[in-house]
C-alpha positions as CSV (number, residue, x, y, z in Angstrom):
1,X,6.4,-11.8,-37.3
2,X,8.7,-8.7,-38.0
3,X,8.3,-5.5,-36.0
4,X,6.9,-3.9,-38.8
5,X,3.8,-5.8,-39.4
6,X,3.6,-6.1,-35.5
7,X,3.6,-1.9,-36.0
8,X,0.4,-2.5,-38.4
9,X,-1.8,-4.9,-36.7
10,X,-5.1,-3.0,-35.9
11,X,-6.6,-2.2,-32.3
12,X,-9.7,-2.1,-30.9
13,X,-10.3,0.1,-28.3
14,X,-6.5,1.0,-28.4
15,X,-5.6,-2.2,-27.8
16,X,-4.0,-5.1,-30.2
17,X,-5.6,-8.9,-29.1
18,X,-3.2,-11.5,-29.9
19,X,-4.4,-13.9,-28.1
20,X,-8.0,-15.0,-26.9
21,X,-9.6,-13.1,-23.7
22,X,-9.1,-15.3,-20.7
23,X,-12.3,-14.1,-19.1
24,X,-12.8,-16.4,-16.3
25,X,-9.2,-15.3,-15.0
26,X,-9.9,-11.7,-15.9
27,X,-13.0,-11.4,-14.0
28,X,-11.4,-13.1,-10.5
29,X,-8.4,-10.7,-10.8
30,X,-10.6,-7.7,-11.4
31,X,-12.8,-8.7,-8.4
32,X,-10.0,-9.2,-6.4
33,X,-8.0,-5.8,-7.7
34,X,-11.5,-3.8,-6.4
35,X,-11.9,-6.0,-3.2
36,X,-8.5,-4.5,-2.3
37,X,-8.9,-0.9,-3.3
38,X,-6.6,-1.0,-6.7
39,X,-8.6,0.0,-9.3
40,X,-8.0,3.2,-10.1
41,X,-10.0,6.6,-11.5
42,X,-8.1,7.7,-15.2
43,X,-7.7,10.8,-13.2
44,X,-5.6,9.3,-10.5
45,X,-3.7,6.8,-12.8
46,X,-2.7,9.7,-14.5
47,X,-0.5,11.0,-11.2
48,X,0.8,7.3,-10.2
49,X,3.3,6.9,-9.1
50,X,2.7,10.5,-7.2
51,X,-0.8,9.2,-5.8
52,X,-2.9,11.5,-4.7
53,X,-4.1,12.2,-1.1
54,X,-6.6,10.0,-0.7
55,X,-5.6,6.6,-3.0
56,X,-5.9,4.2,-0.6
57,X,-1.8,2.6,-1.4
58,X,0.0,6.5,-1.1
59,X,2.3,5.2,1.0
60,X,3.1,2.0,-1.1
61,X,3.3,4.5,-4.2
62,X,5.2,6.9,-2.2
63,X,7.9,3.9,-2.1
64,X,7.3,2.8,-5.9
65,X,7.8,6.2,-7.2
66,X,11.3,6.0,-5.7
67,X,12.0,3.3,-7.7
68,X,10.4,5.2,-10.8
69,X,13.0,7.7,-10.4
70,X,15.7,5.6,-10.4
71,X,14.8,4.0,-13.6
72,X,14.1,7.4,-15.1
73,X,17.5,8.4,-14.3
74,X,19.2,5.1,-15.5
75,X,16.9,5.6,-18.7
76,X,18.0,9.0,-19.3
77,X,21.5,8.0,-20.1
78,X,20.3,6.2,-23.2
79,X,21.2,7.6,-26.2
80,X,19.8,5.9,-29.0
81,X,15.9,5.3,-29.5
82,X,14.8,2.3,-28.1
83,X,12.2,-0.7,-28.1
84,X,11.3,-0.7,-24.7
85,X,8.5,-4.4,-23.6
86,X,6.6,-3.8,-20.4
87,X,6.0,-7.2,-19.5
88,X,2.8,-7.6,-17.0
89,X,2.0,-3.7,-17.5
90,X,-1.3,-3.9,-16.0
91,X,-2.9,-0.3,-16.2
92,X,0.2,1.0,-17.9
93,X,1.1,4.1,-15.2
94,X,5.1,3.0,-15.7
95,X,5.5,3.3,-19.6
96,X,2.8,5.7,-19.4
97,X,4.9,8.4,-16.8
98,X,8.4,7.2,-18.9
99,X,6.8,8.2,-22.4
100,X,6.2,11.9,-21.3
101,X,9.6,12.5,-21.1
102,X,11.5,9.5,-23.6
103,X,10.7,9.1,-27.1
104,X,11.5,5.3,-27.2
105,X,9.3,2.8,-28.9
106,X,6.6,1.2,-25.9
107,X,5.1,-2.3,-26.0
108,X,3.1,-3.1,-23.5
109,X,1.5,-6.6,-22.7
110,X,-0.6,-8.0,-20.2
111,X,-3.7,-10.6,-19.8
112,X,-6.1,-7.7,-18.5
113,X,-7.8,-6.4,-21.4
114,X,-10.0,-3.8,-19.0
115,X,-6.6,-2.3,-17.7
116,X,-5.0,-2.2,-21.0
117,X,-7.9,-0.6,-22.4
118,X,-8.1,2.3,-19.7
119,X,-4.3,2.8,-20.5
120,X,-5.1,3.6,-24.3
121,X,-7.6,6.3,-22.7
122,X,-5.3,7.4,-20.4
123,X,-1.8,7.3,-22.4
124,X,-2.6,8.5,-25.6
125,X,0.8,8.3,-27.6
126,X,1.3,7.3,-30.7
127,X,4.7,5.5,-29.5
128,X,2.8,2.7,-26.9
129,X,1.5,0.3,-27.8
130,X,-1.0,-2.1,-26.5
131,X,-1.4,-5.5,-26.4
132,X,-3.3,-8.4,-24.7
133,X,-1.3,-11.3,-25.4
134,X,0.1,-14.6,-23.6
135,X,3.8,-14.8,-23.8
136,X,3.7,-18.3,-23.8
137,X,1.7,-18.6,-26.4
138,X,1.9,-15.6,-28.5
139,X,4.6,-15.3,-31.4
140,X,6.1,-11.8,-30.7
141,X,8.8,-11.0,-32.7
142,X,12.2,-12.8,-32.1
143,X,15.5,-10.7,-31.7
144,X,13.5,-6.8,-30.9
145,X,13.3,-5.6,-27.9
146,X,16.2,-4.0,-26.1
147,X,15.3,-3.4,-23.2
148,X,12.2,-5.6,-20.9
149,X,10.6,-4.3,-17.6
150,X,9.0,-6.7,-15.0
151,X,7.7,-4.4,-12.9
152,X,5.8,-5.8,-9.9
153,X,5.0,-8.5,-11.5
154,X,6.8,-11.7,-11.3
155,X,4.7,-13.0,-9.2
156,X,2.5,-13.9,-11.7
157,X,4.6,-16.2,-13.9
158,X,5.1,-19.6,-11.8
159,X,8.2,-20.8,-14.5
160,X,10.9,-18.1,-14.1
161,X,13.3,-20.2,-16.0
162,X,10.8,-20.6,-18.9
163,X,9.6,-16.8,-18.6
164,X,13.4,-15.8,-19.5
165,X,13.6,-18.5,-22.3
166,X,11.0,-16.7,-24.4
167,X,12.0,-12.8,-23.4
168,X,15.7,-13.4,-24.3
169,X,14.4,-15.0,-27.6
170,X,12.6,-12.1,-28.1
171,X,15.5,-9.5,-26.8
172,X,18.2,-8.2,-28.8
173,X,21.6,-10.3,-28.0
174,X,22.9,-7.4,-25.1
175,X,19.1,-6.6,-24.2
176,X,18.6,-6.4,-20.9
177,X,15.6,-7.6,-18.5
178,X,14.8,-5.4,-15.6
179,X,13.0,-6.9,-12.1
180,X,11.8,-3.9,-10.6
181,X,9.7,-3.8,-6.9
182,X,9.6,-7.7,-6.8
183,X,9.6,-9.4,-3.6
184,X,12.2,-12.1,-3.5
185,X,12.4,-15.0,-0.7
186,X,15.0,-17.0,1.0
187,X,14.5,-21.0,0.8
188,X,13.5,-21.1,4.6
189,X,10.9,-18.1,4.4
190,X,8.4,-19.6,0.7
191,X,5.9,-21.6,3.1
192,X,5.4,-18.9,5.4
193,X,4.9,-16.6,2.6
194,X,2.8,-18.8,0.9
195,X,0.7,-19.1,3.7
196,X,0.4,-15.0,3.9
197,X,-0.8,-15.2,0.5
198,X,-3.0,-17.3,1.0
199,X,-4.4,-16.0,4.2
200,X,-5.1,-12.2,2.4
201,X,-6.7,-13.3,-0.6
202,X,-9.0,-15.8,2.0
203,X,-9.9,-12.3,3.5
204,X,-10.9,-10.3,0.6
205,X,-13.1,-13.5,-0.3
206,X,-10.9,-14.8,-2.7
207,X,-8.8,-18.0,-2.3
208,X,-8.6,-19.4,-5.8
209,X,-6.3,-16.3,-6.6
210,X,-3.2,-17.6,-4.2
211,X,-2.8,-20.4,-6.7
212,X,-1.9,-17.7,-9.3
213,X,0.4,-15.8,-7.1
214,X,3.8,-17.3,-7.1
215,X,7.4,-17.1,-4.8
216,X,10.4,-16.9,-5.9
217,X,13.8,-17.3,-5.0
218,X,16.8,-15.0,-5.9
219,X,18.0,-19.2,-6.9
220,X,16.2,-19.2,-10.0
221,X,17.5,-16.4,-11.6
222,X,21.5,-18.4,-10.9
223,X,21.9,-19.3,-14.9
224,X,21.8,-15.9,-15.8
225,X,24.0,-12.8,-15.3
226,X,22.7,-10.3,-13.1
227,X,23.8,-6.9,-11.1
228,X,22.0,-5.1,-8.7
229,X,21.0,-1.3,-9.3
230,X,19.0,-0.9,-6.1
231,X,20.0,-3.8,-3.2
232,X,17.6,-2.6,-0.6
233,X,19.7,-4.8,1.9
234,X,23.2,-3.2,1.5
235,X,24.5,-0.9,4.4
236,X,24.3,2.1,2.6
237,X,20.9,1.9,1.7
238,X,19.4,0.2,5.3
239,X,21.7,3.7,7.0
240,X,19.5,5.9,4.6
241,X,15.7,4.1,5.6
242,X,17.0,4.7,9.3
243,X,17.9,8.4,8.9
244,X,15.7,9.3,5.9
245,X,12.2,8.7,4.6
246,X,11.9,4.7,3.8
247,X,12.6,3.2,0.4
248,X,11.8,0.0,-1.6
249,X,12.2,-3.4,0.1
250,X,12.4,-4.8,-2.8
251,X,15.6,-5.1,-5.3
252,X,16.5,-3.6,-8.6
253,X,17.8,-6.3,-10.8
254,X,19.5,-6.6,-14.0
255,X,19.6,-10.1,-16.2
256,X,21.2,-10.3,-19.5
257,X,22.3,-13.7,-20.7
């Protein structure tokens, strides 16, 4: 598939199904996204990152919004229109907020078909587009996409290694994947974060969903070139948490092949 037919394929309720509903997995995570408070009003994913007063998560937005920024700026000095993949997108808030301000091309793909669906109601714009598709198992078109966001999201792709396999098919040869707000674990430090993860979705009621919630290791990304943009670790940036407000934990990465 070219991107011009993947331009033309038709949506239903603003959003383009290329591959079937997983609707046992879609109602657990859904359960477990309003057992802990994160599903979300249109009227306050239209604010996020700048959550409101009362959202539950302020203070986790507070932090993520810091990292919005930072991509906004870093996106601002692009010159050329672009085709931007938002990998994982959930309820779309991140290409949402950057499509206000950047006229780049949006493709946004997840496996939650209600959250996709509220971000064609909330993001109207006739640059985004939606779609509901496995990467694994979907044919998206080879050679595209210029840039690829994994924002907070990971987590939820056990292979790494075979994750970056199919986005660098589908990246332009000096396209660039972006990890952004993505916990990352030392070797010694995966059991006992296991074990967290386990023990919070045992609390909301949920167990199954720990086996769908993965760790991973700065290791795994070691065949591929990366840079940091945001190392929440360096000197610099552990001085400014202690003076100023607090920012991410979590690192900025860069991968290109």
């Amino acid at each position: 598939m070219i991107l011009e037919e993947f331009r033309e394929l038709k949506a239903n309720n603003g959003v383009i199904k290329l591959s079937d509903v997983d609707e046992s997995f879609e109602k657990l995570y859904l359960e477990v996204r309003k057992k802990e408070k994160r599903i979300y009003s249109d009227d306050e994913l239209k604010l996020l990152p700048y959550a409101s007063r009362i959202n539950p998560h302020k203070s986790e937005w507070d932090l993520r919004a810091k990292s919005f920024l930072r991509f906004k700026n870093y996106l601002s000095q692009k010159k050329s229109k672009l085709n931007i993949l938002d990998i994982g997108c959930g309820n779309g808030w991140f290409v949402g907020q950057l499509s206000k301000e950047f006229e780049h091309n949006y493709f946004c793909v997840d496996i939650n078909l209600t959250e996709l669906e509220q971000a064609a109601r909330v993001f109207v714009n006739e640059n985004i587009k939606l779609i509901y598709a496995d990467i694994f198992t979907t044919s998206l078109p080879s050679n595209t996409f210029d840039m690829v966001i994994i924002n907070s999201a990971l987590q939820y792709f056990q292979n790494v290694q075979a994750l970056f396999k199919e986005l660098f098919f589908i990246s332009k040869t000096y396209g660039e994947v972006h990890i952004i707000d993505t916990p990352f674990y030392n070797e010694n430090e995966i059991m006992m974060a296991r074990n967290r993860t386990l023990k919070h979705y045992s609390s909301v009621g949920y167990p199954a969903m720990s086996a769908r919630y993965f760790h991973h290791t700065t290791d795994e990304l070691k065949n591929f070139r990366l840079r940091y943009l945001y190392n929440p670790n360096s000197f610099k940036n552990k001085l400014s948490d202690f003076i100023f407000d607090p920012d991410s934990p979590f690192p900025w990465i860069v991968v290109t092949r």
